[in-house]
N, C-alpha and C positions, 0 to 999 in steps of 0.2 A: 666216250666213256672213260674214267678216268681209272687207270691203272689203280690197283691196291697197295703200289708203293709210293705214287703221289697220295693219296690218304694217309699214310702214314706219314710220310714227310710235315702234311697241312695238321698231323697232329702232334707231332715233335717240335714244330717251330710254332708252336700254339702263341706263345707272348712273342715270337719273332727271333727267339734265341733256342738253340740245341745245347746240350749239354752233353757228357761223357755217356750217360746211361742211355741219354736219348739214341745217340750212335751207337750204342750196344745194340738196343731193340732194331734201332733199322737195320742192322747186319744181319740178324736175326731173318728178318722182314726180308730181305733180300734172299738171304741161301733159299727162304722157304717156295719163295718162287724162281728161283736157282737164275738168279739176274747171274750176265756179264758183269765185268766191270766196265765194259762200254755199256750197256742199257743201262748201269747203273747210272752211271756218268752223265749220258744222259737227259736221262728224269733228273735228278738232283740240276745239271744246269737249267731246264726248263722252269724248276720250280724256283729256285735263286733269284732272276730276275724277277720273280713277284715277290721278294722279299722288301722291305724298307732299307735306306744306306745306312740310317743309323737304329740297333736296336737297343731297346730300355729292358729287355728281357732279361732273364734267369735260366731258363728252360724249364719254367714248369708246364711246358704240354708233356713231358713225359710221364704225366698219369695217364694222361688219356693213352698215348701211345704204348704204353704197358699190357692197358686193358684191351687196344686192339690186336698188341702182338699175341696176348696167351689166348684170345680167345681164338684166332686163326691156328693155334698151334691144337688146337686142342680140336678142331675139327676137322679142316682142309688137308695135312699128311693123309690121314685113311679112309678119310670122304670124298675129296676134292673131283678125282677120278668120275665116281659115281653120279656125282651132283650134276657134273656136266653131260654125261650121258643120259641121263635122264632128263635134262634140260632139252636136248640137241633131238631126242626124240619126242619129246612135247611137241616142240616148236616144227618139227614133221608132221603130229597131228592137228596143227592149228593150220596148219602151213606158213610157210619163209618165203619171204622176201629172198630176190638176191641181195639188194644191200643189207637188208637183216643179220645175212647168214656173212658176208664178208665181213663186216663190222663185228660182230660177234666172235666170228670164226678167229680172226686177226686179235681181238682182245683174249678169247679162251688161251689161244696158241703161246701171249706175249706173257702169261702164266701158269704153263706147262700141261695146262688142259684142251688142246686145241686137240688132238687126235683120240681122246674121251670122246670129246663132242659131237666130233666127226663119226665116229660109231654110233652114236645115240641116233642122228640125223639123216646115217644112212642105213639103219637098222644092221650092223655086223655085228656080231658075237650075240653072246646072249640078252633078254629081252631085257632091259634096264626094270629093277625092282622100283614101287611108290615111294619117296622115301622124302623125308620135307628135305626143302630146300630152305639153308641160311637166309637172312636178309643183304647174308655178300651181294647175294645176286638179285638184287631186288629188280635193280637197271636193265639187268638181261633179260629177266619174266618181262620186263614192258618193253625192252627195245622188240624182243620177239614176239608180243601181242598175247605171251601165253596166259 
């Protein structure tokens, strides 16, 4: 599963070039899932060696990346919590896998929602509300079979 800050990345260096604004959103992209500067570090060198050595680019992925930044901002701060909980108990009622639940578990966590999920999963606090789920999490409804 690929982290939400490699997508932004693959959407910033869209022509193979970043630009000034493009690094804006991704810092953005970063606080919102409260990277280190080591996991930042990182993801950014993982993704570098798939870069080309010489780029023809501009940086015009930062449309896209704009549009992925404000639409994450605009729901993930005061949903993000819920969506995983409510995910993590789904996938209690389908029933989990243990690789399901570690792979999952290790991607919610490596985005600040891994102790949400954990609640959802293990039914603690109160009962997770219906409530849709983004297409962020498209990957997760199928890695957990929900």
């Amino acid at each position: 599963m690929k982290h939400p800050y490699t997508i932004g990345l693959e959407y910033g260096w869209g022509d193979d070039a970043l630009n000034v604004e493009g690094h804006h959103l991704l810092s953005r992209l970063s606080k919102m899932f409260n990277l280190s500067s080591k996991e930042r570090e990182n993801i950014e060198m993982e993704f570098t060696e798939t870069l080309p050595v010489i780029s023809q680019g501009v940086g015009a992925g930062k449309t896209a990346l704009k549009a992925y930044v404000e639409d994450l901002e605009n729901w993930f701060p005061s949903q993000g919590d819920r969506c995983a909980q409510h995910l993590g108990r789904m996938a209690l009622d389908v029933g989990m896998t243990k690789n399901g639940w570690k792979s999952v578990f290790a991607w919610m966590e490596s985005i600040g929602l891994g102790t949400s999920f954990a609640m959802g999963a293990w039914m603690q606090g109160d009962e997770p509300e219906d409530i849709d789920i983004p297409s962020f999490f498209d990957e997760i409804v199928t890695k957990l079979g929900i």
